[in-house]
MIKOL-935475 format. One line per field, with one value per residue (C-alpha): x, y, z; residue in three letters. Coordinates in nm, 3 decimals, m for minus. Each point is the difference from the previous one (the first is absolute). Layout:
<rs>
c1	[X	...]
c2	[Y	...]
c3	[Z	...]
rest	[ala	...]
</rs>
This chain:
<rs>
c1	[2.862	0.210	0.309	0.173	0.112	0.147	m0.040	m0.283	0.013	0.323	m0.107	m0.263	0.173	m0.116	0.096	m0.088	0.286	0.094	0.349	0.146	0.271	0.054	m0.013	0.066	m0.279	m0.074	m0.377	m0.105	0.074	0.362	0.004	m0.088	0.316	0.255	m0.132	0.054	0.318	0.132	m0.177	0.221	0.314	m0.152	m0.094	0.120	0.107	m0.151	0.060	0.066	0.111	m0.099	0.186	m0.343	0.077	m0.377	0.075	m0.195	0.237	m0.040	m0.388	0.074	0.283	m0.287	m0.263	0.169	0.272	m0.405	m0.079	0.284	m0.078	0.300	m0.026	0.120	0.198	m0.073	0.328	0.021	0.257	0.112	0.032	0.387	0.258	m0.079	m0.354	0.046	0.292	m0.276	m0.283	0.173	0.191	m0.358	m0.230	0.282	m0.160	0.117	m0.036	m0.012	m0.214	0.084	m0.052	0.229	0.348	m0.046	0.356	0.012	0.097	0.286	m0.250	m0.147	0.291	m0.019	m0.392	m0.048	m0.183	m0.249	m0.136	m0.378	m0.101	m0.315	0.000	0.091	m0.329	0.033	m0.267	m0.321	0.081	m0.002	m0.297	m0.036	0.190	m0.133	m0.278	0.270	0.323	0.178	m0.068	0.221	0.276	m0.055	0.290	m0.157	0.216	0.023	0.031	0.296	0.179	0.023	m0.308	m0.200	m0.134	m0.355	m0.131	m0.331	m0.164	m0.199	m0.369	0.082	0.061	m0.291	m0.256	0.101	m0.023	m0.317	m0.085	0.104	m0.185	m0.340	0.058	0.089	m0.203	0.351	m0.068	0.172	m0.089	0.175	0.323	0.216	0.253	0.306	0.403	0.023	0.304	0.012	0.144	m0.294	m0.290	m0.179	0.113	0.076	m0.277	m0.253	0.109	0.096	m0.092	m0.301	m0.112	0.163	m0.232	m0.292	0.086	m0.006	0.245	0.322	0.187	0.310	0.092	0.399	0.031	m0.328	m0.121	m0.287	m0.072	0.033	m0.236	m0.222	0.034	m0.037	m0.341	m0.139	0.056	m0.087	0.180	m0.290	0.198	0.364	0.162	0.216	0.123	m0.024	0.285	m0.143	m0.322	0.179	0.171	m0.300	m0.214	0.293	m0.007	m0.356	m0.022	0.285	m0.218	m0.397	m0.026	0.253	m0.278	m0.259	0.157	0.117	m0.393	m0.081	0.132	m0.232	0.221	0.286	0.150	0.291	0.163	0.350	m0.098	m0.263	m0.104	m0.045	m0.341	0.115	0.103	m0.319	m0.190	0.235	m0.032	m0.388	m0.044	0.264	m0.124	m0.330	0.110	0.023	0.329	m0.094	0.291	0.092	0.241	0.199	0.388	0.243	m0.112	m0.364	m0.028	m0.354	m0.159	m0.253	m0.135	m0.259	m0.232	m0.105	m0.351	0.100	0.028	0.342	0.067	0.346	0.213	m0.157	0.064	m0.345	m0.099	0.204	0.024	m0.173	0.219	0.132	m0.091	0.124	m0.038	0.150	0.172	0.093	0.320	m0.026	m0.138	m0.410	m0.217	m0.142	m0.369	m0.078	m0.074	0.002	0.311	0.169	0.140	0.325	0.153	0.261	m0.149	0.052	m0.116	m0.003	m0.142	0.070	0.216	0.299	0.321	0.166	0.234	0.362	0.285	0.215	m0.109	m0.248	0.080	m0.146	m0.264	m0.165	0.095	m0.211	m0.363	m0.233	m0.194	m0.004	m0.002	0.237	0.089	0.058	0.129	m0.250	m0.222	m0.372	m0.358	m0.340	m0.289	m0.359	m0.041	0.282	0.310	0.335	0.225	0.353	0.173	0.331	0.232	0.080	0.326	0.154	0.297	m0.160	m0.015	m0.226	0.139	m0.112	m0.128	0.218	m0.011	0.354	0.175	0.164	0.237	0.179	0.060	0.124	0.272	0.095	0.095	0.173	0.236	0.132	0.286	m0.085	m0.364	0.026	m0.347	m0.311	m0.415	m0.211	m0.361	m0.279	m0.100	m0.312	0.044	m0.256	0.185	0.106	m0.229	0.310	0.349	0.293	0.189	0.299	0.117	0.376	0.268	0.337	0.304	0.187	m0.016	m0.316	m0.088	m0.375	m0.018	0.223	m0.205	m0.304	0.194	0.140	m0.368	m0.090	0.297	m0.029	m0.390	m0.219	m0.055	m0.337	0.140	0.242	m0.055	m0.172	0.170	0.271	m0.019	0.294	m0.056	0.277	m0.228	m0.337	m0.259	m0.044	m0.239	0.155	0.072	0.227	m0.234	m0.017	m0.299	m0.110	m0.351	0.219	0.191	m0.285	m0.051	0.367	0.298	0.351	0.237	m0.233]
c2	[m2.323	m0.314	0.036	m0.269	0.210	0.351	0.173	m0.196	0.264	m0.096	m0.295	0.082	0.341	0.285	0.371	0.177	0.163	m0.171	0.232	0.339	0.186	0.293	0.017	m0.411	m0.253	m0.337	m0.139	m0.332	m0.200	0.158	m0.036	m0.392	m0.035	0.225	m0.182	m0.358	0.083	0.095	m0.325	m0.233	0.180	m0.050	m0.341	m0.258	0.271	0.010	0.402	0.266	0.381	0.323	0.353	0.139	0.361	0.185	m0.164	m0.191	m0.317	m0.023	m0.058	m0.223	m0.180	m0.035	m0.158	m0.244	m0.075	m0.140	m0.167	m0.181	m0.117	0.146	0.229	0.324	0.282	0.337	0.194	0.360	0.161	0.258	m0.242	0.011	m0.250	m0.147	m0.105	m0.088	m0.235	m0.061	m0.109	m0.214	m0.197	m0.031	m0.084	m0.179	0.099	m0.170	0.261	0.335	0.166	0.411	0.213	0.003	0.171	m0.068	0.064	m0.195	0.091	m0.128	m0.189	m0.205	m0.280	m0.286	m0.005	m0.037	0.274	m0.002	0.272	0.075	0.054	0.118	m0.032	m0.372	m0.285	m0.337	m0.249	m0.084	0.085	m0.312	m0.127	0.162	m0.083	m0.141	0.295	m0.092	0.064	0.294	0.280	0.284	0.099	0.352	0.154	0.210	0.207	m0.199	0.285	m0.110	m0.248	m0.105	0.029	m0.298	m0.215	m0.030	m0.276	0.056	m0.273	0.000	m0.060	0.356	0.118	m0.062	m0.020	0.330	0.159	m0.122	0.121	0.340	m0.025	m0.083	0.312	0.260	m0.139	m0.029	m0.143	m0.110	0.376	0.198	0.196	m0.020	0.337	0.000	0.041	m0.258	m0.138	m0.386	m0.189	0.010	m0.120	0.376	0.037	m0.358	m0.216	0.256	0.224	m0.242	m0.338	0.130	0.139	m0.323	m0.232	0.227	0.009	0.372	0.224	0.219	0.282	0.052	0.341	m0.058	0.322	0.142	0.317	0.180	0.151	m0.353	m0.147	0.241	m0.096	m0.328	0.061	0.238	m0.309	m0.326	m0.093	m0.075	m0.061	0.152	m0.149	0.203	0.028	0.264	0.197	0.048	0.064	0.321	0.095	m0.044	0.263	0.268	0.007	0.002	0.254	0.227	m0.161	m0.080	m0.170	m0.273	m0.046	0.017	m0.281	m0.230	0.057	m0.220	m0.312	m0.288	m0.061	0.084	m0.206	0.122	m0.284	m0.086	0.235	0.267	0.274	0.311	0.106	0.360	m0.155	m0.195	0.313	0.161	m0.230	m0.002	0.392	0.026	m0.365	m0.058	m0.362	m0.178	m0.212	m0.364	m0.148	m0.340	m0.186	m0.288	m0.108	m0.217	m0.308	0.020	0.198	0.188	m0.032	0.258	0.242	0.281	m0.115	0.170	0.111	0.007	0.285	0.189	0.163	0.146	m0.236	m0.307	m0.322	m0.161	m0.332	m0.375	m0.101	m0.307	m0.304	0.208	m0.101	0.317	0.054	0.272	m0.154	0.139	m0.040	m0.288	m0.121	m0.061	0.130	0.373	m0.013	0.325	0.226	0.337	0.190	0.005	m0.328	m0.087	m0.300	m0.179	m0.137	m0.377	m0.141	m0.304	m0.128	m0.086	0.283	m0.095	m0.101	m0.323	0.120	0.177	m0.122	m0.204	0.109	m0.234	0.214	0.325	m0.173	m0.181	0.340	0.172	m0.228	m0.079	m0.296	0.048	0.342	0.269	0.232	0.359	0.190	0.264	0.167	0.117	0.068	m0.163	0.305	m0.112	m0.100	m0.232	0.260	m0.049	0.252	0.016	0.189	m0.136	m0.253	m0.226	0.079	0.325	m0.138	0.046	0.288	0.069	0.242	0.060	m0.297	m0.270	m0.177	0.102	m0.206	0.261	m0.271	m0.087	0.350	0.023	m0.305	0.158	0.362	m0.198	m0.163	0.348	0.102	0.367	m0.164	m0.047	m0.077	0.051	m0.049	0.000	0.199	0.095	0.388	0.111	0.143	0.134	m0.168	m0.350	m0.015	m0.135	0.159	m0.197	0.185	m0.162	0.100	m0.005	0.024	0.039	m0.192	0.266	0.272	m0.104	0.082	m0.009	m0.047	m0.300	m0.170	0.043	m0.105	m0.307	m0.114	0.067	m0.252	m0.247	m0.059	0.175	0.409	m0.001	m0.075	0.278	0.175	0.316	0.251	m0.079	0.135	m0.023	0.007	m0.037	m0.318	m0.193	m0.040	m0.333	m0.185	m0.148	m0.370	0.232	0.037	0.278	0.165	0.139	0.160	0.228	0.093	0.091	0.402	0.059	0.175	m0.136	0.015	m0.015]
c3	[m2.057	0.073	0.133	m0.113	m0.300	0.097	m0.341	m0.160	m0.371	m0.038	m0.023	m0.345	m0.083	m0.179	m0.159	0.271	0.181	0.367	0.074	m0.056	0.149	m0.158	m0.412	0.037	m0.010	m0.026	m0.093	0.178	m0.338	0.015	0.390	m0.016	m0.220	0.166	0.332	m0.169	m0.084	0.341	0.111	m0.218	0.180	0.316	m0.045	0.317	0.191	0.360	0.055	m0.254	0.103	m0.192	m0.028	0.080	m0.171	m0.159	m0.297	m0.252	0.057	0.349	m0.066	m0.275	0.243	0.290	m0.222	m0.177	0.311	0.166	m0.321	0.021	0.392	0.183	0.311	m0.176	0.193	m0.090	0.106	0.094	m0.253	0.251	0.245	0.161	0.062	0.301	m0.059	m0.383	0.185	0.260	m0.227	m0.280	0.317	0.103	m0.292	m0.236	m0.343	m0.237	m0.292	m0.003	m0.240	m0.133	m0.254	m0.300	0.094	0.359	0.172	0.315	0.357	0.121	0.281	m0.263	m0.046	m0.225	0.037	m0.428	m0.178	m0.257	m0.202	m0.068	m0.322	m0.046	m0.388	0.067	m0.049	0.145	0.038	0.217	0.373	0.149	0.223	0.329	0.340	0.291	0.132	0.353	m0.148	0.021	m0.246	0.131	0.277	0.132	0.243	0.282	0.213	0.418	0.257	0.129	m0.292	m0.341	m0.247	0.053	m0.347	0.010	m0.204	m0.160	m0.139	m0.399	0.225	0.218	m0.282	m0.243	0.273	0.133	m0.353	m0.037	0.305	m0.052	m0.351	0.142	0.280	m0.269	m0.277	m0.201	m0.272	m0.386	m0.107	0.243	m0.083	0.315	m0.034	0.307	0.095	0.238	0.043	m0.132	0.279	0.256	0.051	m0.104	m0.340	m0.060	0.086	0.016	m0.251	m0.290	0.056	0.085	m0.333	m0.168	0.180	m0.005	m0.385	0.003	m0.062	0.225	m0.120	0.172	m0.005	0.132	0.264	0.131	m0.165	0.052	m0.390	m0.083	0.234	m0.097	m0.374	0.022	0.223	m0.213	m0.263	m0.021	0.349	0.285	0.288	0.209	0.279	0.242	0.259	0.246	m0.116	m0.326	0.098	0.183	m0.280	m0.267	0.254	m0.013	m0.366	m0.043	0.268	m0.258	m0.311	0.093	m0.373	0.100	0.269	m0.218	m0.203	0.270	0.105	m0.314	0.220	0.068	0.289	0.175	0.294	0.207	0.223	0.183	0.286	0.115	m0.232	0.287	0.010	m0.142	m0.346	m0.021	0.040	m0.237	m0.313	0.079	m0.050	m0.311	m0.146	0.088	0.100	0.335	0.014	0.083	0.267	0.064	0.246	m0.041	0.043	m0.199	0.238	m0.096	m0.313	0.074	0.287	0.018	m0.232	m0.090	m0.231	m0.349	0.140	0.364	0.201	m0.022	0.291	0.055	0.262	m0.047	m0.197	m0.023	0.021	m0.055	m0.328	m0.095	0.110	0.290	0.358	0.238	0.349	0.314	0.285	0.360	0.153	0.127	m0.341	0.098	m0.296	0.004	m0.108	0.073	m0.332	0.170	m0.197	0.373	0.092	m0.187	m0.043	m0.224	m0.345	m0.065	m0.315	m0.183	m0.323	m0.363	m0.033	0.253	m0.081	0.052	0.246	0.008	m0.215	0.189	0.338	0.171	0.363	m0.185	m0.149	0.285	0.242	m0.253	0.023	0.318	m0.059	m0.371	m0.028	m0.116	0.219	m0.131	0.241	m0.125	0.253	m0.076	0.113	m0.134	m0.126	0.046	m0.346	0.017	m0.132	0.077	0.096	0.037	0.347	m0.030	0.015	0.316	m0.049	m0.019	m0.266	m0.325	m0.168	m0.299	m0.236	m0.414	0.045	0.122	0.331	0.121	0.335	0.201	0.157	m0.335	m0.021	0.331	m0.061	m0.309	0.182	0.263	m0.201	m0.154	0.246	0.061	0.159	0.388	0.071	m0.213	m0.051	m0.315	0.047	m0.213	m0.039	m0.186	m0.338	m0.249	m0.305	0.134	0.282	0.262	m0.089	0.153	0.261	0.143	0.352	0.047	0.278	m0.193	0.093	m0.103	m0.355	m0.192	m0.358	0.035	m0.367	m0.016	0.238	m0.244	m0.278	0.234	0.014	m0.304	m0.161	0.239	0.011	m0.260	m0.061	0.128	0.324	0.077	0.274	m0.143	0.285	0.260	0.338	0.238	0.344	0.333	0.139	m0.074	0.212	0.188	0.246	0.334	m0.226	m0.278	m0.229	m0.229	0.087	m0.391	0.088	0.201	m0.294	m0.252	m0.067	0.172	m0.217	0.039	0.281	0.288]
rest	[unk	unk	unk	unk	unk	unk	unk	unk	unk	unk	unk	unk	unk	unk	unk	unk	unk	unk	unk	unk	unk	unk	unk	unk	unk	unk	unk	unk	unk	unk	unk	unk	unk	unk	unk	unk	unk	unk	unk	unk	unk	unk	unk	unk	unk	unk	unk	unk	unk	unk	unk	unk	unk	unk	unk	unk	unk	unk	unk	unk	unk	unk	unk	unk	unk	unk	unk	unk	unk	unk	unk	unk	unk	unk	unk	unk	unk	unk	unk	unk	unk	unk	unk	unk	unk	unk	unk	unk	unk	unk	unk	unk	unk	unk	unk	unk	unk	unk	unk	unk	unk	unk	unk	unk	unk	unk	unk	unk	unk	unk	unk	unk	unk	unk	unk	unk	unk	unk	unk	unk	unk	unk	unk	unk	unk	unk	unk	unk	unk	unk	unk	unk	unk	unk	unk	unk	unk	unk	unk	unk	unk	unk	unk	unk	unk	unk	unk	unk	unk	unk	unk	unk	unk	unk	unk	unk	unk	unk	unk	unk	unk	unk	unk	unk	unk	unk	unk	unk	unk	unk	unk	unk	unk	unk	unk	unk	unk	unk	unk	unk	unk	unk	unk	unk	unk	unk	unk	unk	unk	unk	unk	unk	unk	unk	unk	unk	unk	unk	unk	unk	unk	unk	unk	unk	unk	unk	unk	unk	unk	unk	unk	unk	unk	unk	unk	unk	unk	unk	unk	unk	unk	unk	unk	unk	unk	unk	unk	unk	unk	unk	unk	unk	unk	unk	unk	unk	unk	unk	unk	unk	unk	unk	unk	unk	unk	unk	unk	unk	unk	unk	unk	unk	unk	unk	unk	unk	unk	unk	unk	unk	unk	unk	unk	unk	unk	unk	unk	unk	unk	unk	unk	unk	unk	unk	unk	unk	unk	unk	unk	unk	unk	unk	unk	unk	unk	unk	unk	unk	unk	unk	unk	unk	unk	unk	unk	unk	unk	unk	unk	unk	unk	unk	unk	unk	unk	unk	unk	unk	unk	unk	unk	unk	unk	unk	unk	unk	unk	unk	unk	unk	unk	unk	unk	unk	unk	unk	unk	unk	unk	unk	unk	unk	unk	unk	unk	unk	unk	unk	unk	unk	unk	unk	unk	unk	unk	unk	unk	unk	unk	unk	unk	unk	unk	unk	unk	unk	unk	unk	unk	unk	unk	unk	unk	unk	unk	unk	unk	unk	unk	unk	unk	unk	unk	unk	unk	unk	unk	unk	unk	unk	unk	unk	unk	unk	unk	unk	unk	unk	unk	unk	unk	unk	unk	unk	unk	unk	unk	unk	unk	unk	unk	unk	unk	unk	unk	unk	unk	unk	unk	unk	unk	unk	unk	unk	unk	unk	unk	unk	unk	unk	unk	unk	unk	unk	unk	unk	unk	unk	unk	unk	unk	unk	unk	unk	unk	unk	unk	unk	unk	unk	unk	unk	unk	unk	unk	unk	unk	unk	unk	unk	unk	unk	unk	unk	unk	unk	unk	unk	unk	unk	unk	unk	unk	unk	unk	unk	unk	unk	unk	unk	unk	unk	unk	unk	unk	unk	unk	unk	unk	unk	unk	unk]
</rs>
């Protein structure tokens, strides 16, 4: 497929239904002119922002935001008032784009609004941008400061679609079924524009929901994407109800991404589904870089083979090449390829910190299996925590807590959790009385929800190395005031 054009049936639409969310739909033919409409709004603009809420509009926004060549925004509607301040002082959209009735933060300023509707029809999208220029603006958490804007350009992301399509054998008759949240790469890229360029077909289901799932599966939907928190919570029900397995079963595929799926669940969805979960790995800089393929081997822990496009090696500390393919020696992945982004918004220093001689480093450790199988052992650093399926930096966290006055000192850790896989914990000397609850909800106002702390521990000191530093591995499996 040429990437030059992103959505190529939208282009020569048809009848056949492209997007639903819920009981709302559009067909291609309806899609094109919703989409061309949001184009002529966004016409001359260099970047666009959406409210990127599981809606209908934010899909339609997206699509016709790219048709119209601007670098579109997706924006987190939880997100808090520090980074909404953070990222539209960063990315300077020039239009916002909601759904009807949207009531703005007080963050947002005098950044003009415009309201999708998805009954509206306006012309032929215009011709393509550039396969170079900028296609969307994704904020990733830093360990230590503001989200960073990762600009991903229209060729990463059509040739890692395509990719992904030859791998899975995704093709214009699938029926994609998820809950991913809309202002990531998972549910975003993969999970809508996806089907849209494939010419298939997503059904957005709003909030995950197992009965649902199971519906649509035991339907004309082919395909779910999850992540590992739903898989957990799709095996307890069908463990209370085996026909909700029975029906998920139905599934040509179902991939789980955004962080390891534990061996346990793999085994568990196997027995009550009869299907193997397919995993893949990939990050907001790179999109996908690796994935299980349709008829490969799915084996619990591992995240197969580079996708077409993708070039990925293992490095040593001292950054020489491992070539060894014995499941032992780790090493940090680098990749590079098609699928990269262009760099970080604003922020040459992070961007050439982050590449070695062309290639992206991603502070993700792993080993090579004979057969050529990546899998992941951890991160190089110990600051990001991975919980229901978000890539969380525990130094944000940390500045947040430290700013409340009742917070004397403080680190962010990581605890395993059957449900989110890594539950926040926040570790906390107290300057004094301390509503533990408060300092959740201090978080959860200032940053996003998903990144409160999910327990508070106080404790009389932290542990620290000889050079002050807190010492967190000490701190992991301890209660509070040690």
């Amino acid at each position: 497929m040429a990437d030059q054009v992103l959505f190529p049936k939208l282009r020569e639409p048809d009848e056949t239904e492209a997007l639903r969310f819920g009981d709302r739909a559009l067909n291609y033919r309806e899609l094109a002119g919703a989409a061309g409409a949001v184009a002529a709004r966004a016409a001359g603009k260099r970047r666009v922002a959406v409210w990127a809420t599981n809606a209908l509009e934010t899909a339609v926004a997206v699509i016709g935001g790219l048709g119209a060549g601007a670098a579109v925004v997706p924006i987190n509607p939880k997100v808090g008032e520090r980074e909404l301040a953070h990222i539209l002082g960063d990315s300077e959209p020039e239009l916002i784009f909601a759904e009807p009735g949207f009531q703005p933060p007080e963050g947002l300023g005098d950044v003009p609004i415009a309201e999708v509707d998805v009954e509206a029809r306006g012309g032929e999208l215009p011709d393509d941008a550039g396969r170079d220029e900028p296609a969307l603006i994704v904020y990733t958490s830093g360990t230590t400061g503001p989200p960073k804007g990762v600009v991903l350009p229209r060729r990463a992301i059509a040739a890692n679609l395509d990719a992904l399509s030859e791998a899975w054998q995704w093709t214009s008759s699938d029926v994609l079924v998820h809950a991913l949240p809309l202002f990531h790469v998972h549910g975003l890229i993969l999970g809508t524009l996806g089907p849209v360029r494939l010419g298939g077909a997503v059904r957005h289901l709003g909030k995950f929901d197992t009965a649902v799932v199971a519906g649509e599966l035991s339907g004309t939907a082919t395909m779910m994407f999850g992540v590992p928190t739903m898989y957990h919570r799709l095996a307890a029900d069908a463990e209370n109800d085996p026909q909700l397995g029975r029906a998920i079963g139905k599934a040509r595929l179902l991939v789980s991404g955004s962080a390891a799926l534990p061996a346990v669940e793999h085994e568990r969805i196997e027995r009550l589904t009869g299907q193997r979960v397919v995993e893949r790995y990939g990050m907001s800089e790179t999109i996908m870089n690796c994935g299980v393929r349709a008829d490969g081997d799915r084996r619990p822990g591992y995240v197969g083979k580079p996708f077409a496009g993708v070039e990925l090696k293992l490095v040593d500390e001292q950054g020489a090449e491992l070539t060894a393919s014995d499941d032992e020696a780790v090493g940090e992945i680098l990749v590079r390829g098609s699928n990269l982004f262009s760099g970080y918004l604003n922020r040459p220093d992070a961007t050439e910190a982050a590449f070695a001689d062309g290639w992206f480093r991603t502070g993700d450790m792993a080993v090579r299996a004979p057969d050529g199988y990546i899998r992941i052992v951890g991160r190089k650093a110990t600051d990001i925590i991975k919980s229901g399926g978000y890539k969380i930096g525990a130094g944000e966290i940390e500045n947040c807590l430290l700013e409340h006055p009742a917070v004397a000192e403080v680190a962010v850790t990581g605890e395993a959790d059957p449900d989110l896989g890594e539950r926040i914990i926040a570790w906390v000397v107290p300057a004094g009385e301390v509503d533990e609850q408060e300092l959740v909800d201090h978080v959860a106002r200032l940053l996003t929800p998903h990144k409160r702390p999910r327990e508070v521990r106080l404790r009389e000191s932290l542990p620290r190395n000889e050079m002050g530093k807190v010492q967190k591995k000490a701190l992991i499996g301890q209660g509070g005031r040690g």
